[in-house]
C-alpha positions as MATLAB code, in Angstrom:
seq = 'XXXXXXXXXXXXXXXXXXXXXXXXXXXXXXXXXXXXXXXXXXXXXXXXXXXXXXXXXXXXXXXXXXXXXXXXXXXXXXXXXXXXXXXXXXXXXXXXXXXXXXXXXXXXXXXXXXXXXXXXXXXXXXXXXXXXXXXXXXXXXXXXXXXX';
ca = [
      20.242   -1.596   21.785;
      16.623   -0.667   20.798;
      13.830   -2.944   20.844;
      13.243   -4.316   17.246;
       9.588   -2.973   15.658;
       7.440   -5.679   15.635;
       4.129   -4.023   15.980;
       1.582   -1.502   13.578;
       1.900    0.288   17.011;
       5.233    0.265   17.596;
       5.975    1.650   14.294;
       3.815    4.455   14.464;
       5.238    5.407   17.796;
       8.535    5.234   16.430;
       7.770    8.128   13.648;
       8.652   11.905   14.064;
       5.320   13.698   14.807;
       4.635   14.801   10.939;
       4.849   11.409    9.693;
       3.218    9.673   12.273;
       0.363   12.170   11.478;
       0.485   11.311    7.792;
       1.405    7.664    8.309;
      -2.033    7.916   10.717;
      -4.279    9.325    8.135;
      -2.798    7.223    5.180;
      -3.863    4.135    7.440;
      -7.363    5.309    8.215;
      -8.363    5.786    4.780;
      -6.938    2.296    4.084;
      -8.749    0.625    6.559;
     -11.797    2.874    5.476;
     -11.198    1.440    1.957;
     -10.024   -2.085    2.223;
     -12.098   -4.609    0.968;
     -13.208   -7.193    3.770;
     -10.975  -10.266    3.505;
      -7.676   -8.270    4.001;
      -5.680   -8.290    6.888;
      -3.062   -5.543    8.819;
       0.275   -6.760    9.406;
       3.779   -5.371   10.056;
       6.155   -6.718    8.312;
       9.583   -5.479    5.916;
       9.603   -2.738    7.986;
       6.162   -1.069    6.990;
       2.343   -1.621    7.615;
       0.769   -3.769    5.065;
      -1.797   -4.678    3.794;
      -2.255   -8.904    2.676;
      -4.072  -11.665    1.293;
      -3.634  -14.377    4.886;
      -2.157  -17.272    4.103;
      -5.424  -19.015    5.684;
      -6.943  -17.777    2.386;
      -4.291  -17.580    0.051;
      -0.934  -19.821    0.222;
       0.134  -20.695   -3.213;
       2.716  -17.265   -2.949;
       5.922  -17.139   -4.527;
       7.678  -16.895   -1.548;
       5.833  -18.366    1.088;
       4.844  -14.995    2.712;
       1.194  -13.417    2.555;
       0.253  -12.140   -0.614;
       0.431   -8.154   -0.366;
      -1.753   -5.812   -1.811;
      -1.411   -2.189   -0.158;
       1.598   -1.217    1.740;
       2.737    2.069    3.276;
       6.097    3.384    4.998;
       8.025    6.541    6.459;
      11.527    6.032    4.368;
      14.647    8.646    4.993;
      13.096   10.934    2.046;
       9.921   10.623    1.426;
       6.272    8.757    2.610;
       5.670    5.673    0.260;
       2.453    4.052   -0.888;
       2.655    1.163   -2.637;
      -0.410    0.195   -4.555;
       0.171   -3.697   -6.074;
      -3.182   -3.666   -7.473;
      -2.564   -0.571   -9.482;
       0.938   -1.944  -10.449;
      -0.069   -5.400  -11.609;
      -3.043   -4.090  -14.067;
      -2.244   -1.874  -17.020;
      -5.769   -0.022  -16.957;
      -5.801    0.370  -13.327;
      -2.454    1.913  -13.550;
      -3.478    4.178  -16.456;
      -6.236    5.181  -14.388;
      -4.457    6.198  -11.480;
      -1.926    8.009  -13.144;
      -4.885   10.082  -15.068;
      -6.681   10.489  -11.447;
      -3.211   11.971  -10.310;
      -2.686   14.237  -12.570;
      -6.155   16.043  -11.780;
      -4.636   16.823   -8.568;
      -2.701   19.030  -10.059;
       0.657   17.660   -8.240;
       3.436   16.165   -9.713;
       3.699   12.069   -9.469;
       6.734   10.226   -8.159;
       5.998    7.000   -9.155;
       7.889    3.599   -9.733;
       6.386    0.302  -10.734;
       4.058    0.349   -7.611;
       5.796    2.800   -5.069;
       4.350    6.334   -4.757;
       6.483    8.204   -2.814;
       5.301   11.849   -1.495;
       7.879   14.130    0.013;
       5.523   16.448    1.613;
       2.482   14.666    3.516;
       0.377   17.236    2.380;
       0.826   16.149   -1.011;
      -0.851   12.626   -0.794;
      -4.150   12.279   -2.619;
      -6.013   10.418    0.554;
      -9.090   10.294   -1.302;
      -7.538    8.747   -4.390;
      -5.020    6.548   -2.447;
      -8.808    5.591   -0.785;
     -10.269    4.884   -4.208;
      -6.895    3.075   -5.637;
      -7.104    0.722   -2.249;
     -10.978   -0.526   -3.168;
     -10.389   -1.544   -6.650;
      -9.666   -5.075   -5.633;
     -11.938   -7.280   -3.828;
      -9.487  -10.260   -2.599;
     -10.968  -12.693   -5.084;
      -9.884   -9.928   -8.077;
      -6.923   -9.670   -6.627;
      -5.707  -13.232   -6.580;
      -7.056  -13.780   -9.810;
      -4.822  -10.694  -11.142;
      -1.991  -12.043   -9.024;
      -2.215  -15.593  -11.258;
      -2.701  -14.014  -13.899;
       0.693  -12.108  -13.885;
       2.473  -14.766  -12.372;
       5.231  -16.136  -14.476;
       5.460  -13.208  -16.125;
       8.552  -11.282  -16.714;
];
């Protein structure tokens, strides 16, 4: 029986070449992007990015507040962008910046999902992934909470 994933490493390591590669790149222009106060983690079986409970408990769920995430599923290579999701004119604004890329967007309420890796946007994913200092980002996250 294999060893569960428990690591940013692991996981990587675990990818076919291709999506390792785009996986790879995806995560440097995250970390390249991220507003300090964020932290790496592995969890739900894909690296992501969080608010630390240190600086943030009051979640839903007990669980780190999550902000940027980014897997290898069956199909495709997802991003998901919370910040984006969670604010109307962000999300306009991405979807306007995608469309300039001239490639055709998957998109659900915060999942972007690429099928080729040569199709992601790295520069906009980069821009999408600075919007929110942590501070903005909590205070969008109360604001929408309780909504729906």
């Amino acid at each position: 029986m294999p060893t569960p994933i428990s690591t940013v490493a692991e996981y990587l390591e675990s990818l076919p070449e291709d999506r390792r590669a785009a996986l790879s790149a995806l995560r440097e222009v995250i970390l390249a992007n991220l507003p300090a106060g964020y932290e790496e983690v592995f969890q739900y079986g894909m690296i992501n990015y969080v608010v630390p409970l240190s600086r943030y408990p009051n979640t839903y769920n007990g669980m780190p507040l999550g902000y940027v995430a980014i897997a290898s599923q069956k199909n495709y290579i997802s991003v998901y962008l919370m910040g984006v999701y969670g604010d109307e004119s962000h999300g306009e604004w991405f979807r306007q910046e995608f469309a300039k890329t001239g490639k055709r967007l998957d998109m659900g309420k915060s999942c972007v999902r690429f099928k080729k890796p040569e199709d992601i946007p790295l520069d906009l994913i980069g821009r999408a992934v600075a919007l929110f200092p942590v501070d903005d980002f909590i205070a969008l996250y109360e604001r929408n909470r309780g909504k729906g």
